[in-house]
Every structure is written in C-alpha cells, then in structure tokens.
N, C-alpha and C positions, 0 to 999 in steps of 0.2 A: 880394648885398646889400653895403652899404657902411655907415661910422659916420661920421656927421653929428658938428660941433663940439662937442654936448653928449655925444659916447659912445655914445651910442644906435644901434643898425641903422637904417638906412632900406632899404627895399625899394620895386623896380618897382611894389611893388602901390600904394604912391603915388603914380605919374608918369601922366601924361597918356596916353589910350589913344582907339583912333578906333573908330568903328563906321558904315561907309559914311559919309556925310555928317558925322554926330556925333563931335566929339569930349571926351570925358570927364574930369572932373579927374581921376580915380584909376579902379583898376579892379574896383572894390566897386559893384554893385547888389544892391536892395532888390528878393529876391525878390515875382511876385506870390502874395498873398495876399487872401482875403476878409476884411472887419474888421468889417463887416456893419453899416453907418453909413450906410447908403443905403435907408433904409425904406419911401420916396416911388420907388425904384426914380431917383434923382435924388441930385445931392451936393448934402452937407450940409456947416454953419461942421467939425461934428466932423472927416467925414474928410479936410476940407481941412488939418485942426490937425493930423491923424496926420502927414500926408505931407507937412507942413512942416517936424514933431519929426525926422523921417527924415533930409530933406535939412540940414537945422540941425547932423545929429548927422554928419554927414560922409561918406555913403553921395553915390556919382557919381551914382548915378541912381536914382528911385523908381518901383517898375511901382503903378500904378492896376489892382485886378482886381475885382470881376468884369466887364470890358464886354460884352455880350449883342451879337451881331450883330441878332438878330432878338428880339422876346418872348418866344418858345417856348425860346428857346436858356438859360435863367438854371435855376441847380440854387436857388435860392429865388427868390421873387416879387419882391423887395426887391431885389435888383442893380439896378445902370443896363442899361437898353438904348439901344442909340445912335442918337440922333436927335436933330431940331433942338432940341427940347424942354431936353435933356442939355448942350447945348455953352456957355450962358452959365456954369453950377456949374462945368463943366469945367475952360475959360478962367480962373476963378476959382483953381481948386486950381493949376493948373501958373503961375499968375503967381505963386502964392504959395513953391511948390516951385523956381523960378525966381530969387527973392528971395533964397532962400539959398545962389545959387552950384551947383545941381545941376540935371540935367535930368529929363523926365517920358516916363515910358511909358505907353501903354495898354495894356492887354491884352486882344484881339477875340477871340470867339472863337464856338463854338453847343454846349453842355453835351449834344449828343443825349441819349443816353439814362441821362444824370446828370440831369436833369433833372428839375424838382420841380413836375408838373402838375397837383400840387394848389395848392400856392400860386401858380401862376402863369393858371391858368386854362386854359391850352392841352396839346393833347396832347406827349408825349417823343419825339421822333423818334429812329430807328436805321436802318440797313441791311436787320433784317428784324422780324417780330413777335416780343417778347420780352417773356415774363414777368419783373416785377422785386418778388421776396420783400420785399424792404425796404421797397419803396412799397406795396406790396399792388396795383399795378396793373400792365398794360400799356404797354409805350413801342409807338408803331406804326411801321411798315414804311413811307420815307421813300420819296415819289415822286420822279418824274425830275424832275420839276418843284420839285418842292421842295429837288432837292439842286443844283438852278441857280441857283433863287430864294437859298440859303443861302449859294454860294459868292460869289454877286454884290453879296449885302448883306454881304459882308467888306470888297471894296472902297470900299462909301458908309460906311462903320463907321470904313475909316483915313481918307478923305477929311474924315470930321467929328471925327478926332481930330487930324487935322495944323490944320484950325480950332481947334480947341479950345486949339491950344496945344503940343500933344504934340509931342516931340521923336525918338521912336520909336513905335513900334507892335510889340507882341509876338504873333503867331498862336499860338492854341492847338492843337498841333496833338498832343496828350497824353494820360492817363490813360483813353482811351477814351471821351473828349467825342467829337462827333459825327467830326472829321477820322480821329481816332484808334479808336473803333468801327468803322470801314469797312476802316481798315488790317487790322484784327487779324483773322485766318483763324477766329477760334476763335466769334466774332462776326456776322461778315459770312459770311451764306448764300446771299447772293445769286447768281443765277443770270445776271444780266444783264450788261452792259458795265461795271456797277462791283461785282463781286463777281468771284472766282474766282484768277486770276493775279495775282500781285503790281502789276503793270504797271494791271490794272483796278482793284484798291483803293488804289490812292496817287492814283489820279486827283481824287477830294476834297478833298484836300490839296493838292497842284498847282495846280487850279484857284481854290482858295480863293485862294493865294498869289498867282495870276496876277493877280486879279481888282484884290489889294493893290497889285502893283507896275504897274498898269496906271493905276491911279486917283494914286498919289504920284510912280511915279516916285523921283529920286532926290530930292524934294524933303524927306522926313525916312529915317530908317533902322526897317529892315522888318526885324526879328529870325522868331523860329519858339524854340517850345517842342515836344521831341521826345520820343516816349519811344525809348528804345532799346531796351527791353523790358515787357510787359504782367506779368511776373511770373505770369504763370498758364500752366499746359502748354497747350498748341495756340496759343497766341497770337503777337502780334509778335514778333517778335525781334530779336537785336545782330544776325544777319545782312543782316537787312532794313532794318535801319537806317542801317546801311553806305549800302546802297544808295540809298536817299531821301534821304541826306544829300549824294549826291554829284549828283541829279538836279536836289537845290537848290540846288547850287553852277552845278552845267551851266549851267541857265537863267538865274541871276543873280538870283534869286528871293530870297535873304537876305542881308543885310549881316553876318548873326551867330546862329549856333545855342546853344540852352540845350536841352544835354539834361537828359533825367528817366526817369522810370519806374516803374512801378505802373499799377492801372486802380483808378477810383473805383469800379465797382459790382461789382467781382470781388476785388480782395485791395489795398484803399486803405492796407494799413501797410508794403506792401514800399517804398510813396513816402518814408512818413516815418521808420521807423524808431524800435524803440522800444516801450516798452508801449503795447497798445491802452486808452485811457481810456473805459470803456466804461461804469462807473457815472459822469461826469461827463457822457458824452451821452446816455444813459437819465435824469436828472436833468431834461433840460432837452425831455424829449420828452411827447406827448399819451399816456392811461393804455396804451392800447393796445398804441401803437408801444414806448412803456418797458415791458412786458412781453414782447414779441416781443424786444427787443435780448436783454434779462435773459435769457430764455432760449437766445439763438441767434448771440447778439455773439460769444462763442468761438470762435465754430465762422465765424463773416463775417470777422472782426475776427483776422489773426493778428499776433501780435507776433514782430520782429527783431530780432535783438541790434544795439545802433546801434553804429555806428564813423564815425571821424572822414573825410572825403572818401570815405565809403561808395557814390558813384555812380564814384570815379575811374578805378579797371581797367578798368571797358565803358566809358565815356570815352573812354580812350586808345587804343580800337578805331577810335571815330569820327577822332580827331585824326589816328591814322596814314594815313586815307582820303580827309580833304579840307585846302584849306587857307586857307578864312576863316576867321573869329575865329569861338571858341567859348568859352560861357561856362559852368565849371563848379559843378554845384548840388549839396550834398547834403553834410553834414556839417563846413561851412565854417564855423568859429569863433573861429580865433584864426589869428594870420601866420605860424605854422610849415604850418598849413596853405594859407593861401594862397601864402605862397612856395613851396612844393612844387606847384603846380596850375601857377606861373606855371613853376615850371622842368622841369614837365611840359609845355608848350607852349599853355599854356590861356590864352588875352588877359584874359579876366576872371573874375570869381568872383560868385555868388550867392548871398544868404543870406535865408532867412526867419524861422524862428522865433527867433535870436539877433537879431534886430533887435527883433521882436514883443516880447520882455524889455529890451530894452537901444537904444532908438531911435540913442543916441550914440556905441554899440560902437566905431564906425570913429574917431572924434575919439580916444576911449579910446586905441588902439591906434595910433592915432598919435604921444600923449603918453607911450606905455610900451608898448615893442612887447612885451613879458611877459605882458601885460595877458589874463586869460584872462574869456570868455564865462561869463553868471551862468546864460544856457540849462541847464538840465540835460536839456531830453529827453524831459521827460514828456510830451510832447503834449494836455497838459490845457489847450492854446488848439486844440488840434483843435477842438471844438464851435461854435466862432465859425464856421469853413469851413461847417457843415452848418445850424445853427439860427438863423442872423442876429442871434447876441445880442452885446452889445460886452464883452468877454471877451480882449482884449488884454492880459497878463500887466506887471503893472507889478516893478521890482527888490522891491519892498519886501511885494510881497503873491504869493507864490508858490504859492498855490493857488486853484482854480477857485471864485466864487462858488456857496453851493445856489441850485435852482430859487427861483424870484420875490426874489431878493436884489437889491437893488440897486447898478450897478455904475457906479463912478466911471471916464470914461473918461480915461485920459491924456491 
C-alpha cells in the first residue's frame, strides 16, 4: 500500500486488473447472488436498478445469477433461462451496468438437483435417483443424453450472454448444482463412464466448459465457480480440487477461478457462515414445508462460527497449484481483508452479502479505507436465495420482513 496526497492508504485493490480479454477498474466483484426480481423468469426495470446501484456504488464488476442453461436447471421457477426470449432485458441490464463505468457477468449454470420441480414444472436432474427430504420429492437419474444436451446448452447460454451484452460469463460449477453433484463421490453412483474415478466425474464440468470456450472463444472472459470442498464426509474434496483446477488451467478453459464451498442440499451453511436463519425461512414457506423446517431445520441447517476470509487457507491450497487469476470469496468486508487476499496472491476479491446491505461499500472504502461493512452476518437475506421474495437488506432496516409484509426494494 501506499498514501495518496490526502494521507489516506491506497491499495492494489484499486488498480486496474485483467481477466483473459477483460480488463477491470479495481479488483472488487459483485458476488453472484439471487435477488429474486425475475418472476416472469425475464428481467425486470427492478433488477436492472439493483445492478446499476452495484456498479454506481463502485464494485469492477456485477455477476447476474441466476442464469438457467436449460428450464429444468432453475432452484425456483422465476429465474431467467437463457434464451432468445431473455436477451433484449438482458442487453437492457448490462447497458445500464455499463453506464456506470463497470462490467457484467452472467452466471450459467443447471441447479441439478438443487432444483425446484415444483415450481418449475420439470423433473431435478442428478447423477443417480435421489430422494430429497426437503422437497418431499425425487430428483431423477440423468441420461447420457441429457448430460450432452446440458453440457451443450452451456455453450448457447454464453453465446446469448456475449449478445446480450455480458462481459464475462461465470460457470457454475459448485455447491453440488448439477456440474458439482457428479463431482462429489458421496453423490455420484454411478456406474458408467461419468461416475466412479475422478477422471469420470469431472468430465461434466469439462465438457460444460468446453462447450463455453468453443462457442466465445476469446471473445469475452470464461470465469468457473468451484467448490473446493462439499463440506460433508465422503464428498469433494481440497484434494480434488487441486486437481480440476489445474485440468482447467491445462486446457485453457478459464480466464479466472472463484473458488467456494458447501453443498445446497446437504449442509448450505458451511457456504455462508454464520447463524442458520431458520424462523425467517419457515416464515416465508407453505404450512407444511414451515412445519417440516420447524421441526428439522437444526438438524439440515447447521451453523458456523463466521470469520473474516473464512474460504482463505483451502484457497491457498489452489493458489499454490496453478497460476491464472483467482478470485477470492468468503468473508471479504473491509480492505485489511482484501489487502491481505491481494498479498496472498489472489488478483481479486468477491463479495456478496456486504454489498446486499451496502450497494456503495466499495466507493465507501475508497473515500475512508477505515471504512468498516454494516454486514453483520446474519444471513436473514438467505431467504431471498430460496423463496423468490425481494428481501435485499437495505442500511437502515436490518431485519427480515414477516410473511405477507410488504417490501420496498432498493
């Protein structure tokens, strides 16, 4: 770091940062997040205003999530799935994200068996037949076909987001959405040529990614969301992660990795850390399903004690292994921490729920590098992720609307 004429630090974390093709004013991204603004399964003036407030508020870049490769692929009904239908709103959002000096991500990806086929209409896809407590249903046993058909509508997914406008594209390839299911041993039982050896479950991910740089090329930059761990015994692991991180570097398949960690349908608070808010999303659920959480959220739902770059040490497992840009995510809220990511060798930083409270954090901490996050941690914007409500935590109202309240969105 260095001190600017006014006395103040300045840090790296403000200078110009490149990502394949892209390059970035600072190196602050706008983790993805659901904000659940897309009810038509289509953007709306609303989420175009979020991820205007984003880029306004001084964040390099803003991910767009949830983008659905396919229909089947969305954990609620109400996401975009990408298709021609999607690209004029699209176009829309990123000219406006655009407008304030930042660039636009998408986020592609197929929720297998995170997926919500009740509101969606279509069956959950995974690797083999799996009862899921939570839904009360079945996700089904994904044919060969279908895991060609999936990995090839990734490629027309970035194809219609580099239309659209987008500036990168982020694969999902994490919490045991479908790429991320097929990895995880603990999961995948399959017997066939994508189950068994590592070599056979990364092949979903590969091929998704192929499919990516097949279709753009170098024409925008192809990120990948990774977990480096499933947080459950028998599953993924930092070992393996190692390894697919350095397969994607091999190939040339990513401009820039974000790693992660946790699995949505097996222990979703190792991601975020923190108390599980578990009366705020029984709140916002049908009688049934909010007496099943009541009963059984303790026992789904565990809670972490949260710390500050709490993904950093497995991180620095991956960092020491390859050597494109890696952007680290997970307890990033003020510039003692970023500067410590960046002098840990990390090009950039990711942040979600301190932006969800504080759109202009990064302007913030620009004008006062002291400047600390109003974030506290509660995860009481968790709910927005699963029930499609707009539930975006404004500075001034620091707790979760009750069911049928109504909520003013930022």
């Amino acid at each position: 770091m260095t001190v600017n004429e006014q006395g103040t630090q300045s840090s790296v974390v403000f200078t110009p940062g490149r990502i394949g093709p892209l390059t970035l004013r600072n190196r602050i991204i706008k983790a993805a997040t659901f904000e659940g603004r897309t009810p038509d399964a289509l953007v709306t003036d609303e989420l175009i205003a979020f991820h205007a407030e984003v880029a306004a508020g001084g964040a390099a870049m803003t991910t767009v999530a949830y983008c659905a490769v396919q229909p089947e692929g969305r954990t609620q009904g109400g996401q975009i799935w990408m298709r021609p239908d999607a690209v004029p709103g699209l176009r829309k959002l990123t000219d406006a994200v655009h407008s304030q000096g930042a660039a636009a991500q998408a986020q592609i990806g197929h929720a297998g068996i995170v997926a919500n086929s009740t509101s969606t209409g279509l069956p959950a896809l995974g690797p083999t037949n799996r009862w899921d407590p939570a839904k009360a249903k079945f996700s089904r046993s994904a044919t060969v076909d279908d895991i060609t058909r999936i990995a090839r509508s990734h490629g027309t997914a970035a194809e219609l987001a580099l239309e659209s406008g987008f500036d990168s594209v982020e694969v999902h390839l994490g919490h045991n959405y479908f790429a991320s299911s097929f990895l995880s041993p603990k999961i995948n039982k399959r017997k066939d040529e994508y189950g068994g050896s590592f070599e056979n479950r990364s092949k979903v991910a590969l091929n998704s990614l192929r499919a990516v740089r097949d279709r753009v090329g170098d024409r925008m930059a192809v990120t990948a969301k990774m977990n480096m761990d499933d947080g459950v015994a028998g599953g993924f692991w930092i070992e393996e992660a190692v390894r697919l991180a350095q397969l994607l570097e091999a190939e040339g398949l990513v401009d820039a990795l974000q790693m992660t960690v946790g699995s949505s349908p097996l222990n979703p608070m190792y991601l975020f850390r923190g108390e599980a808010p578990i009366r705020e999303m029984a709140a916002l659920m049908p009688p049934v399903r909010k007496l099943g959480l009541k009963v059984v959220g303790k026992y789904m739902l565990h809670s972490y004690p949260y710390e500050p770059l709490f993904m950093l040490e497995q991180a620095r497992q991956i960092r020491a292994a390859v050597k494109i840009p890696l952007i680290l995510l997970g307890g990033v809220t003020d510039l003692l921490g970023m500067n410590t990511a960046m002098e840990s060798g990390f090009e950039f930083v990711a942040m979600g729920r301190a932006l969800l409270r504080e759109p202009d954090l990064v302007r913030k901490l620009q004008a006062d590098n002291a400047t600390r996050s109003l974030c506290i941690h509660c995860n009481k914007c968790m709910p927005t992720n699963f029930f499609n409500t707009h539930c975006v935590l404004r500075p001034e109202s620091p707790t979760m609307p009750t069911a049928g309240e109504k909520v003013v969105v930022p």
